[in-house]
PLY file of the C-alpha trace (Angstrom):
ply
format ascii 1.0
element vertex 230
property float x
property float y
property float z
element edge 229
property int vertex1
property int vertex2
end_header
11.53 14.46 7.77
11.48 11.17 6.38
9.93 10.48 2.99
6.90 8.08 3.24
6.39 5.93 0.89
3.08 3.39 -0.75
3.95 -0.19 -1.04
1.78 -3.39 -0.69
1.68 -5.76 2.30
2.73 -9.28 0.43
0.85 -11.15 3.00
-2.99 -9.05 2.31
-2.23 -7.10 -0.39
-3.37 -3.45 1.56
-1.62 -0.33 1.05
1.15 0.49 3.79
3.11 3.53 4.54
6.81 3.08 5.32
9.56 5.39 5.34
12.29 5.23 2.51
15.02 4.88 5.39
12.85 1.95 6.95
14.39 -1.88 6.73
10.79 -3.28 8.28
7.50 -3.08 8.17
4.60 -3.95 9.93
1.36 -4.52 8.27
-1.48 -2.40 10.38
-4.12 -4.65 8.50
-2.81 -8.38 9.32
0.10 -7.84 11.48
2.66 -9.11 9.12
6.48 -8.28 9.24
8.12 -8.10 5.83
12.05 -6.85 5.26
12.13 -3.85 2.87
14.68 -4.41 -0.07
15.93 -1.20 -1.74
14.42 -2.74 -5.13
10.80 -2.31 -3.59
12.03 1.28 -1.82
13.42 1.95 -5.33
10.21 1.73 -7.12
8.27 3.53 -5.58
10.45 6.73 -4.96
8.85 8.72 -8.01
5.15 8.19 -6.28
5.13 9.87 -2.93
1.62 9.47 -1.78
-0.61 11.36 -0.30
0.25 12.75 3.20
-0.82 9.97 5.70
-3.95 11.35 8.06
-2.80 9.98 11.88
-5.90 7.98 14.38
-7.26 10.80 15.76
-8.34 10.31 20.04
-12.47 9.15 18.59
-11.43 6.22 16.77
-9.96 2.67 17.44
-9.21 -0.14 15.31
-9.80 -4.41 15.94
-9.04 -6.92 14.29
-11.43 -10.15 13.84
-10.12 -12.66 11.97
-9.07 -11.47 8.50
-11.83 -8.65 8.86
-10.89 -4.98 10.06
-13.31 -2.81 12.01
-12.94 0.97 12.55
-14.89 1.58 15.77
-15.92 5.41 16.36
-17.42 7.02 19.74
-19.79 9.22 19.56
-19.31 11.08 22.54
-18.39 14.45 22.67
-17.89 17.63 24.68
-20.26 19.17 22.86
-23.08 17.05 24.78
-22.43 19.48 27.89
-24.51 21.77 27.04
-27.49 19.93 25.50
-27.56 17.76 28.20
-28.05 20.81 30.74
-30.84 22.30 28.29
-32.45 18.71 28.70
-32.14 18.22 32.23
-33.73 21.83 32.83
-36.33 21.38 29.74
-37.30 17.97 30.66
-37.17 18.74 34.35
-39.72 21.90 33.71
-41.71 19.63 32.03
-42.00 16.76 34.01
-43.08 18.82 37.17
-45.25 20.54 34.72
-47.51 17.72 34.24
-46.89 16.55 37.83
-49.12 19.95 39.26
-51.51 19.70 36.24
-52.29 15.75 37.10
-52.96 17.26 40.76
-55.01 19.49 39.50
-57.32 17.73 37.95
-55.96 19.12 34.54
-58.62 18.44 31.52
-57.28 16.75 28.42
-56.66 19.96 26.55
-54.04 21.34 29.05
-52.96 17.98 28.87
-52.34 18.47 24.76
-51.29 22.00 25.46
-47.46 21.93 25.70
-47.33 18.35 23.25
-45.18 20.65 20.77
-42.48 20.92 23.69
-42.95 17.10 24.46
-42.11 16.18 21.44
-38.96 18.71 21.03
-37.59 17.15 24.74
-37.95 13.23 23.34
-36.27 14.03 20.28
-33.11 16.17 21.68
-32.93 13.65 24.95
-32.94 10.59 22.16
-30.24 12.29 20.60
-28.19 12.87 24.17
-28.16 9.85 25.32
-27.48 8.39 21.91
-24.54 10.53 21.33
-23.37 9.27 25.04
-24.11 5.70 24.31
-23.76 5.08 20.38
-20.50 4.28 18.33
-20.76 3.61 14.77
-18.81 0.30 13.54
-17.18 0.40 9.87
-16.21 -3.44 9.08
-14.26 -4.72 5.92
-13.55 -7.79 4.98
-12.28 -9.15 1.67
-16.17 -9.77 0.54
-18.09 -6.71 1.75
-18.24 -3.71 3.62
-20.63 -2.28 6.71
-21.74 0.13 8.40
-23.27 -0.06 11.78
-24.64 2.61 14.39
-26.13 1.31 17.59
-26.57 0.37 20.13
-29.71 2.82 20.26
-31.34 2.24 16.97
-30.55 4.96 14.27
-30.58 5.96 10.55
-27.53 5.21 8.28
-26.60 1.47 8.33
-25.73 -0.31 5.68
-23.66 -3.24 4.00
-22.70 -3.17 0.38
-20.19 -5.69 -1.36
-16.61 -4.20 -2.48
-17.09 -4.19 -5.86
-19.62 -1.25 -5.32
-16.82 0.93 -4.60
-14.40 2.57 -6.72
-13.49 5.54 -4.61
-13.99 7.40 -1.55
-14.11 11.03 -0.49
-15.00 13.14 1.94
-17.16 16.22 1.61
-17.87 18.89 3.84
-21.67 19.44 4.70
-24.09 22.16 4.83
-25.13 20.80 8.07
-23.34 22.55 11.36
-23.28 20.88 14.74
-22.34 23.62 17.76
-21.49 25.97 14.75
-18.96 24.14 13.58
-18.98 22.14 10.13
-19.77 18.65 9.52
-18.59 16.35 7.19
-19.73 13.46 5.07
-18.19 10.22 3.74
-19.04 9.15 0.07
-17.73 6.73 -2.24
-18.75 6.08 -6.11
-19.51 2.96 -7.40
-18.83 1.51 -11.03
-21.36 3.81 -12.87
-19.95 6.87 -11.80
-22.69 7.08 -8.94
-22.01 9.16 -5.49
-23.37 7.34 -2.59
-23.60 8.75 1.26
-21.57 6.12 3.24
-21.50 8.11 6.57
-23.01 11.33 7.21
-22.39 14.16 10.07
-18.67 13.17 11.26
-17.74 16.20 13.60
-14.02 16.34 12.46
-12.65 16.25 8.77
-9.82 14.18 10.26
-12.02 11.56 10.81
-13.42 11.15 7.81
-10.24 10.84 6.06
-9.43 8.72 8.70
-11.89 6.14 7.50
-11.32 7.06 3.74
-7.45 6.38 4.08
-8.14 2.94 5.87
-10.98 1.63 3.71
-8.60 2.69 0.63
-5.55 1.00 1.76
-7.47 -1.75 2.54
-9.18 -2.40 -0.94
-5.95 -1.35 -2.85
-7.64 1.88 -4.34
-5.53 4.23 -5.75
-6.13 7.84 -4.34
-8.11 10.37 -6.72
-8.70 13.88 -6.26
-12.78 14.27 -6.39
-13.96 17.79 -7.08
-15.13 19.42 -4.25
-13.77 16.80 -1.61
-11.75 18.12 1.24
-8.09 17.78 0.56
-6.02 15.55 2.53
0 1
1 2
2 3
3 4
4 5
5 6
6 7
7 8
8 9
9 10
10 11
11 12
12 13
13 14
14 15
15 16
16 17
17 18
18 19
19 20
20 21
21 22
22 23
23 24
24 25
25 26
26 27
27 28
28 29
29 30
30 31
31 32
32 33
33 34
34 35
35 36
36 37
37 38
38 39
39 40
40 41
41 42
42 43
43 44
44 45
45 46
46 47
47 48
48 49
49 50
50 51
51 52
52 53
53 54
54 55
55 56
56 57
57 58
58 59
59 60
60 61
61 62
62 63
63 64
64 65
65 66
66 67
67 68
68 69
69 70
70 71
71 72
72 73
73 74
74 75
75 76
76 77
77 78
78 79
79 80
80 81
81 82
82 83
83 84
84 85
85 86
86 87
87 88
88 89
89 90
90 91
91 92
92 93
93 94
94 95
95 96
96 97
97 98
98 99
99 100
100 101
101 102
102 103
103 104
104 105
105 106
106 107
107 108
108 109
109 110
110 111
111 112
112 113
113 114
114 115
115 116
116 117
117 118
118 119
119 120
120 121
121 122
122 123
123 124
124 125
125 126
126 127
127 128
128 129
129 130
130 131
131 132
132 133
133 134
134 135
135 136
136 137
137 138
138 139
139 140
140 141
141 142
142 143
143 144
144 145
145 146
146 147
147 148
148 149
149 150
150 151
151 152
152 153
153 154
154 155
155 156
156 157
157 158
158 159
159 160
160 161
161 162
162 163
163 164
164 165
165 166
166 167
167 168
168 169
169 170
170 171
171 172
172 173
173 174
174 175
175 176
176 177
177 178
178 179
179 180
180 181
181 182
182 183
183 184
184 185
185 186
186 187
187 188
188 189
189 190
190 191
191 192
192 193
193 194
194 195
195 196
196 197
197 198
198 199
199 200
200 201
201 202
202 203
203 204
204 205
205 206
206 207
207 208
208 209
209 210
210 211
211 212
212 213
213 214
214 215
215 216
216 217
217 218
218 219
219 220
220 221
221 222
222 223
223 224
224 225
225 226
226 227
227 228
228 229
């Protein structure tokens, strides 16, 4: 297998991996085509970098201008089932209130099953958010965001570059269809951890996103305790 290798795009200056037998390149950040001399190839040989984490099937990449935005669905398969336990919860409920509004129902029947009202808006917000929502990372060379929509929800944010020093990913205490979730953090000049993104479904993804947002600012990898290894 062909040894990848770390060098930066002349054009943007982002981290790219090529292969030591390469003689091009192409830039994944600004589309630029450079000619690899064995001087560069040379240099970097006693580096190897970290083994490269492939686009995994949820995520897709655009290009605006000299910005880059990582563009993650949030559908899954694991909706299925929660959206049968809605349809039957919501259905049991709805024809629930249909025969007590025939009835003549007084107002504390009425307030009788709010509990499970409240349970079916919050799970059938969550469906059809997880069927409509994707959550938008753009970088540019001044700042970077974070953006969930279109339903409204928790989590975005936009903080300038210099705020970040490193990113790692972390996985979280917090299970989804009993598998693990994962969270996104970087650390800013002080030494602080901040929550970037939270509840990614895959670890892939995550360092997805942290291998991107690296290359892209020119950070050099660091092994975090406690991160997931790449």
């Amino acid at each position: 297998m062909p040894r990848l290798l770390t060098l930066n795009c002349p054009s943007c200056g982002a981290k790219i991996a090529v292969s030591a037998q390469d003689t091009r390149s192409t830039c994944q950040f600004c589309g630029a085509v450079h000619t690899l001399t064995p001087q560069a190839l040379k240099s970097k040989t006693s580096a190897p970098p970290r083994p490269a984490i492939e686009q995994p099937s949820d995520i897709y990449l655009e290009h605006e201008g000299v910005a880059i935005k990582l563009v993650r669905r949030w559908f899954q398969k694991g909706l299925i089932p929660l959206a049968v336990f809605c349809f039957f919860w919501d259905g049991f409920l709805f024809f629930w209130y249909w025969m007590a509004l025939r009835a003549n129902a007084t107002i504390e029947m009425l307030l009788g099953p709010i509990v499970h009202v409240i349970v079916g808006l919050v799970l059938t917000y969550g469906l059809v958010a997880g069927l409509l929502n994707r959550t938008e990372i753009t970088f540019d060379r001044q700042q970077l965001s974070v953006w969930h929509g279109p339903l409204p929800w928790w989590g975005n944010r936009s903080l300038p570059l210099e705020e970040i020093r490193q990113l790692y990913t972390k996985e979280s205490n917090v299970k989804k269809n009993g598998r693990p979730t994962y969270h996104l953090f970087y650390t800013t000049p002080e030494g602080r951890s901040k929550k970037l993104i939270s509840g990614l479904d895959s670890p892939d993804t995550a360092l997805f996103i942290e291998q991107q947002v690296e290359a892209w600012l020119n950070i050099h990898d660091q092994s975090i305790q406690g991160e997931v290894p790449r």
